[in-house]
Rosetta silent file (secondary structure, phi, psi, omega in degrees, C-alpha in Angstrom):
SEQUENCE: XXXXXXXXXXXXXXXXXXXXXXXXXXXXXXXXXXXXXXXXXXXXXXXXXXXXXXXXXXXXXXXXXXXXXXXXXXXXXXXXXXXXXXXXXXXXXXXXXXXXXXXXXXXXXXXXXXXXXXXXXXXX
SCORE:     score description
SCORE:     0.000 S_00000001
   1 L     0.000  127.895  178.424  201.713  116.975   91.835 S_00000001
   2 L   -60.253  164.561  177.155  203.356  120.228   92.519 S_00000001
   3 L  -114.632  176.694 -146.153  201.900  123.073   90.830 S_00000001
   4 L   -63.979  120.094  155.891  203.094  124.741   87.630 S_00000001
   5 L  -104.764  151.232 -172.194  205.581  127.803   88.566 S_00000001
   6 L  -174.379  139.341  163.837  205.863  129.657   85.330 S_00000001
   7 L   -54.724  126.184  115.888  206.396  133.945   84.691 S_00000001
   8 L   136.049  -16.611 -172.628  202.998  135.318   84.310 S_00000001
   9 L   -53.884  136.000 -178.234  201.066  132.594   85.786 S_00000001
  10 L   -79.460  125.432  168.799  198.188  133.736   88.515 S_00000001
  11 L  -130.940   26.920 -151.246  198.994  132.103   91.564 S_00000001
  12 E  -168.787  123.036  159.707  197.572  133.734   95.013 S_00000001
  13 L  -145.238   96.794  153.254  194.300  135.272   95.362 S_00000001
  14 L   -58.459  107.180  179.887  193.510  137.133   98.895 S_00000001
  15 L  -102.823   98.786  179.473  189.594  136.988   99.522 S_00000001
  16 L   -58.498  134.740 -177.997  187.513  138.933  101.665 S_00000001
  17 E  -117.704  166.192  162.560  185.249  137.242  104.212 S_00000001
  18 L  -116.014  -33.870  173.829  183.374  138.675  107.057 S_00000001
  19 L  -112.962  129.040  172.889  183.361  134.793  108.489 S_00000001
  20 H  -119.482   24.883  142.064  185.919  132.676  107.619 S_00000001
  21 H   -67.524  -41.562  178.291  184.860  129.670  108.794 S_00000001
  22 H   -67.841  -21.547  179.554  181.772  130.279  106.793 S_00000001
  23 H   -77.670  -71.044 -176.476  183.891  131.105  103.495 S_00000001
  24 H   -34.881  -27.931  162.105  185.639  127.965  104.277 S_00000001
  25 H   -62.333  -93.146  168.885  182.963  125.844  104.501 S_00000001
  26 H    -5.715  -70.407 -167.803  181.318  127.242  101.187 S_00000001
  27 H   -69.939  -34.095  152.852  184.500  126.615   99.145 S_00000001
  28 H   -10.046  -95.616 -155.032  184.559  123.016  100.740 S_00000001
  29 H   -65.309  -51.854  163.664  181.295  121.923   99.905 S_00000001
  30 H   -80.265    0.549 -151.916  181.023  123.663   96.616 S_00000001
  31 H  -130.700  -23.667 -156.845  184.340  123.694   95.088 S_00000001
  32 L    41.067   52.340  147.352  186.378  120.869   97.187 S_00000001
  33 L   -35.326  149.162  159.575  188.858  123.345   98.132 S_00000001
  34 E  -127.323  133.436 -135.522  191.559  121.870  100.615 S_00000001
  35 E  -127.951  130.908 -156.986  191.780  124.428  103.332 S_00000001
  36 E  -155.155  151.576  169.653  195.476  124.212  105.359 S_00000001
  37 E   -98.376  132.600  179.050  196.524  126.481  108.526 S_00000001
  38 L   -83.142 -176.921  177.206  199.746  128.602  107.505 S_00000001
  39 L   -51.434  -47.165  168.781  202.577  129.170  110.073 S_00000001
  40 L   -64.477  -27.582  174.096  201.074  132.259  111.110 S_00000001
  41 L   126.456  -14.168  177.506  198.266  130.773  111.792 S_00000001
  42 L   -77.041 -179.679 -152.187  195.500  131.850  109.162 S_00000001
  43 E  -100.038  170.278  144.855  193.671  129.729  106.934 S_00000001
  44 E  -154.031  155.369 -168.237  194.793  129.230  103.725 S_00000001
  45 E  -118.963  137.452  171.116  193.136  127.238  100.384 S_00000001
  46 E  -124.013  126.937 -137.650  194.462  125.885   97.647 S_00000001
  47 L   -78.231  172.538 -151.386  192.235  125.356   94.888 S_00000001
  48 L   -64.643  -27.689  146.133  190.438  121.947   93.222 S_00000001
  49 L   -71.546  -20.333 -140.223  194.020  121.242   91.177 S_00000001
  50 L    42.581   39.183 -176.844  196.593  122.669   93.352 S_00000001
  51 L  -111.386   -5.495 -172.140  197.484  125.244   90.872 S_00000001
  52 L  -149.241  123.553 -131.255  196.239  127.977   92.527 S_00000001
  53 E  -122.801 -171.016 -178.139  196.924  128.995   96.669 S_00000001
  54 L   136.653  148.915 -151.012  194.728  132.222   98.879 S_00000001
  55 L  -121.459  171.524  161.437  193.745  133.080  102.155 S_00000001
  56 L  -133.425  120.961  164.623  190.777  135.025  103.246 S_00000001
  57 L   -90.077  123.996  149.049  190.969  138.537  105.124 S_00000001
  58 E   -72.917  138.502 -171.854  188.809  139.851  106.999 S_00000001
  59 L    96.581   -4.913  155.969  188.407  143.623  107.628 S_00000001
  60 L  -120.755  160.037 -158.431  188.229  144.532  103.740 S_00000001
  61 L   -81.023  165.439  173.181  185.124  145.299  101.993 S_00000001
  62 L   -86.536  150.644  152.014  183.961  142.416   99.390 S_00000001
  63 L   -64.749   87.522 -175.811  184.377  142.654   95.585 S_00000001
  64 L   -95.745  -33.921  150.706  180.896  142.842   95.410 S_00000001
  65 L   -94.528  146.200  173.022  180.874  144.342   92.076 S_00000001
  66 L   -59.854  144.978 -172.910  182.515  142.881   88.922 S_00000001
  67 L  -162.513 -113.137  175.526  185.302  144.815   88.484 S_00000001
  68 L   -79.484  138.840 -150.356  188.076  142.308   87.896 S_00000001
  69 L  -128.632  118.915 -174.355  185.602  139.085   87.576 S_00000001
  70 L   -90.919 -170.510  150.447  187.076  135.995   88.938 S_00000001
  71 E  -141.365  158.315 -171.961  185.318  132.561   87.326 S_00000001
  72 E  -113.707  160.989 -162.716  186.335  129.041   88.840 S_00000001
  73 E  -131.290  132.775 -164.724  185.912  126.486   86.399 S_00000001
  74 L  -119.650  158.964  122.978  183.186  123.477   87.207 S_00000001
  75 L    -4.224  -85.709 -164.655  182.551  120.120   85.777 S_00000001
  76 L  -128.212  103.160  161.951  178.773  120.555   85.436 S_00000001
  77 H   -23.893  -63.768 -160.086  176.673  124.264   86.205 S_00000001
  78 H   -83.384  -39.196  173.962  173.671  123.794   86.577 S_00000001
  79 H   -65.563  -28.140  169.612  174.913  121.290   89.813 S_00000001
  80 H   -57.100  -27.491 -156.402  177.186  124.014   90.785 S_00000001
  81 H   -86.549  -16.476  173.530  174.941  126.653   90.730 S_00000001
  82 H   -70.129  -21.123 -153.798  172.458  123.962   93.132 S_00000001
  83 H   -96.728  -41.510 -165.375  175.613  123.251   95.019 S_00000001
  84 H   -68.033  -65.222 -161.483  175.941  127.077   95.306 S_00000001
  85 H   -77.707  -30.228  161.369  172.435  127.975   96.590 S_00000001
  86 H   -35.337  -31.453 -166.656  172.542  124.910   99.062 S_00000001
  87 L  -121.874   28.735  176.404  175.194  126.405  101.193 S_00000001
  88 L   109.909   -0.179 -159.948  174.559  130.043  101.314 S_00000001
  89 L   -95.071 -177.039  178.526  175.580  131.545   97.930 S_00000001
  90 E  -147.344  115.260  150.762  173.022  133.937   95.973 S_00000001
  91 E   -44.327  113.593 -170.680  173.008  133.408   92.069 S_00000001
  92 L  -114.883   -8.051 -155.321  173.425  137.113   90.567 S_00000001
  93 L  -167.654   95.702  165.719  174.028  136.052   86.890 S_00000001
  94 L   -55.064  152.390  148.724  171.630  132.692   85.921 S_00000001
  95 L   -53.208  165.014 -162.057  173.355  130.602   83.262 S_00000001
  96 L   111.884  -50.166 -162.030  172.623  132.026   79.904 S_00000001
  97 L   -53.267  -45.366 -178.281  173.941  135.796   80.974 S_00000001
  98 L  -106.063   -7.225  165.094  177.047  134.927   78.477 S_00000001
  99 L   -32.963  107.193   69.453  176.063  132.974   75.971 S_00000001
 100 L   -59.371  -51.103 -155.146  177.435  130.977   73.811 S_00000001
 101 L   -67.048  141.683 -149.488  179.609  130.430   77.076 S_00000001
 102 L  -110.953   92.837  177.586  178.004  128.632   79.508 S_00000001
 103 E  -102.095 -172.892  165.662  178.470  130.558   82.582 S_00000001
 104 E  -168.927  126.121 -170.449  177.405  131.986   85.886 S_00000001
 105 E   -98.821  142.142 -167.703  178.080  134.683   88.730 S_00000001
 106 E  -110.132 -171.844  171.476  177.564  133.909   92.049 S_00000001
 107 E  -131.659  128.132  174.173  177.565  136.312   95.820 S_00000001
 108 L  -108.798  169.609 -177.620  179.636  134.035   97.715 S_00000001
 109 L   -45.911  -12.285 -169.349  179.137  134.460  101.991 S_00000001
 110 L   -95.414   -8.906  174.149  181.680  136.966  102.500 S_00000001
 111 L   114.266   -8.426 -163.813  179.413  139.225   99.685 S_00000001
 112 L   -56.093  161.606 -175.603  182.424  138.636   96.297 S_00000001
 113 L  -132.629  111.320  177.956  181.216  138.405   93.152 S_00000001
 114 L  -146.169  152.526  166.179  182.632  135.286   91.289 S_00000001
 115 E   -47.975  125.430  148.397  182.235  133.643   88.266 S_00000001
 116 E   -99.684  154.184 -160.222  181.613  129.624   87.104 S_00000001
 117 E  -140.432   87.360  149.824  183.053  128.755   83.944 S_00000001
 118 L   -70.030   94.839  139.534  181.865  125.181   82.372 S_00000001
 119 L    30.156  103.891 -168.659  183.703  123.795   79.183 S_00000001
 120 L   -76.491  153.470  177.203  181.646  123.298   76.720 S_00000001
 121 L   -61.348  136.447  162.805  180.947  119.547   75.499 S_00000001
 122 L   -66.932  101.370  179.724  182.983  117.972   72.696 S_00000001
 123 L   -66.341  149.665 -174.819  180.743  116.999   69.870 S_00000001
 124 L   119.072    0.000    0.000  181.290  113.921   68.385 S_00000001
């Protein structure tokens, strides 16, 4: 399924890495990114729907502070954030931090500071 074009929609996020095999890996294993070579030849990812496309640069500093906060949206947390620590990431924000909302911020390999976002359950 193609993904949604629509005015206003976020579609492109450029990510700093210092390795980007090792970023690539990471979003793999925790996220199931699918990871594509462009024309030029750099990597590029498109995220776990195909709603959302980005590359990784190298040679810029990481968003290592929240500033703009990104948060990827998981299934389950608490597997993400094990899923997370398994491959390299560093929890910086436990779940809890926002609550009600059941979130979490991670340091992904390249140093960024990003967000998980679970859903909460439907009662009933």
């Amino acid at each position: 399924m193609p993904p949604t074009y629509a005015n206003g929609k976020i579609c492109y996020i450029d990510m700093p890495a210092v390795d980007i095999a090792r970023s690539v890996d990471f979003y793999t294993r925790v996220f199931g990114w699918k990871v594509r070579q462009r024309g030029d030849g750099s990597t590029a990812f498109d995220d776990g729907v195909g709603q959302v496309s980005g590359t990784w640069s190298v040679g810029r500093p990481p968003a290592s502070q929240p500033g703009l906060l990104v948060y990827v949206m998981v299934d389950d947390a608490e597997a993400t954030v094990e899923a997370i620590l398994a491959n390299g990431g560093e929890i910086v924000q436990p779940i809890g931090g926002d609550a009600p909302e059941i979130t979490a911020r991670f340091r992904d390999p390249g140093g960024n500071v990003i967000g998980i976002y679970q859903e909460p359950k439907k009662k009933g």
